[in-house]
C-alpha positions as CSV (number, residue, x, y, z in Angstrom):
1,X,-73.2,108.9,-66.5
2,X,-73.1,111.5,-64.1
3,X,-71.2,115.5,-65.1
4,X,-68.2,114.4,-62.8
5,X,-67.6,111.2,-65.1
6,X,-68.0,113.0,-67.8
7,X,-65.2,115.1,-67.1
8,X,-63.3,112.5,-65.6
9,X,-63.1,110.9,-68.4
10,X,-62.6,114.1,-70.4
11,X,-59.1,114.7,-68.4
12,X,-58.5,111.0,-68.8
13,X,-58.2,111.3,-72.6
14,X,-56.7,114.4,-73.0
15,X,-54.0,112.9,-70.5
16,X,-53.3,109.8,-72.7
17,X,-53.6,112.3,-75.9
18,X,-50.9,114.6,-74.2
19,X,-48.5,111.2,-72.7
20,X,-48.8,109.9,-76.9
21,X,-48.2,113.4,-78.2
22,X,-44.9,113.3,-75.5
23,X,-43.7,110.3,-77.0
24,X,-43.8,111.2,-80.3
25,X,-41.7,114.2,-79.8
26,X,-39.3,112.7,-78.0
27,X,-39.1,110.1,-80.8
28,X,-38.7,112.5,-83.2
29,X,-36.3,114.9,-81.4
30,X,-33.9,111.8,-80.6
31,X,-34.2,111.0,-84.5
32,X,-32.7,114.2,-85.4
33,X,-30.6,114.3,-82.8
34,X,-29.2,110.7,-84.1
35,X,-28.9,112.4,-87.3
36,X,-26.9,115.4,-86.5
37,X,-24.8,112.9,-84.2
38,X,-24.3,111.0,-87.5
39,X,-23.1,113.7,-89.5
40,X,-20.6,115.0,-87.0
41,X,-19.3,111.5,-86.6
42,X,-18.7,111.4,-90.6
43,X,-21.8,108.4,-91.5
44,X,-24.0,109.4,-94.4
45,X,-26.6,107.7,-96.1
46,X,-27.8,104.1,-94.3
47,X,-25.1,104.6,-91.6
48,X,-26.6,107.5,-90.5
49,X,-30.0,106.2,-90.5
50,X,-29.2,103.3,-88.8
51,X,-27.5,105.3,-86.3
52,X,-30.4,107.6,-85.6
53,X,-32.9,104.8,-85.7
54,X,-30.7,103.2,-83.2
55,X,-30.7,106.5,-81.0
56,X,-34.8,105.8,-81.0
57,X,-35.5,102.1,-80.4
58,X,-32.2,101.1,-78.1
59,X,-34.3,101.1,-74.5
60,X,-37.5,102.4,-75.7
61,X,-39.2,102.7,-72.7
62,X,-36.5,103.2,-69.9
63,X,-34.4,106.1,-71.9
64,X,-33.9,109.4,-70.4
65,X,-32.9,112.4,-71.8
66,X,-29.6,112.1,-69.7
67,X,-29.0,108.6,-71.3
68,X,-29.4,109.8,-74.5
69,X,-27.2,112.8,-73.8
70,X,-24.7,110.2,-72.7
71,X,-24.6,108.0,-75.4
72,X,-24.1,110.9,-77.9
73,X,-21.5,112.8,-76.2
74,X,-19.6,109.8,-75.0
75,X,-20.0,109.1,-79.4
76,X,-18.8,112.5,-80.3
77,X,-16.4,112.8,-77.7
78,X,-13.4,111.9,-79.7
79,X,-14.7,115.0,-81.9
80,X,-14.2,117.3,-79.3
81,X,-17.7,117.8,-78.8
82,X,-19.3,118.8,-75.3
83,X,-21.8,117.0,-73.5
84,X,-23.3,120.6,-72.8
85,X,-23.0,120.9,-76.8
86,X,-25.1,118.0,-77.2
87,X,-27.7,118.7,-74.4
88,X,-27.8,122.0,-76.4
89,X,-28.3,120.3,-79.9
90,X,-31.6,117.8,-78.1
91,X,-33.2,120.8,-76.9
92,X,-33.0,123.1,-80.2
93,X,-34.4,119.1,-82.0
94,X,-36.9,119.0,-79.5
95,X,-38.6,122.2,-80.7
96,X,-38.2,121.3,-83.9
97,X,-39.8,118.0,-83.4
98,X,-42.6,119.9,-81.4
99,X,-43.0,122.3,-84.4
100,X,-43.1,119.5,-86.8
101,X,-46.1,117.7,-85.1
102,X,-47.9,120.8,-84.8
103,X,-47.7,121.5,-88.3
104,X,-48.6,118.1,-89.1
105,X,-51.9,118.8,-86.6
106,X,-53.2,121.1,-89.0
């Protein structure tokens, strides 16, 4: 195996480490996302999970941030909550789900 697989394969990994690491937050940030959603909509307890869990696993693979954005403020809207409100709210759970991986890194 020559240097330049080597490091091929070396960027190859770290790639597929970084894509897995992606998912994960975004899976974790939509969780809490679904969460907060749930308490502003009133639902506590199993209703809340379920809603939260539902946030994660409804269209796995094709969601975008802008669906999910959607589906919460078109939720919440009846709460007189903002879509920009809720774009707000994923960001400040994406850190938080970033921070929460690092931490569990270590």
């Amino acid at each position: 195996m020559t240097t330049f697989d080597k490091r091929e394969q070396g960027f190859e990994a770290k790639f597929a480490h970084d894509e897995e690491f992606m998912f994960k937050a975004t899976a974790r940030s939509n969780k809490l996302l679904g969460l907060w959603a749930a308490g502003q909509l009133g639902l506590s307890g199993d209703a809340a999970a379920s809603y939260a869990t539902a946030l994660v696993t409804d269209n796995l693979e094709s969601q975008s941030i802008d669906d999910v954005v959607g589906k919460v403020s078109g939720d919440l809207a009846a709460k007189g909550v903002a879509r920009e409100q809720v774009a707000q709210k994923l960001q400040e759970c994406l850190h938080q789900a970033l921070a929460q991986l690092e931490a569990s890194k270590q």
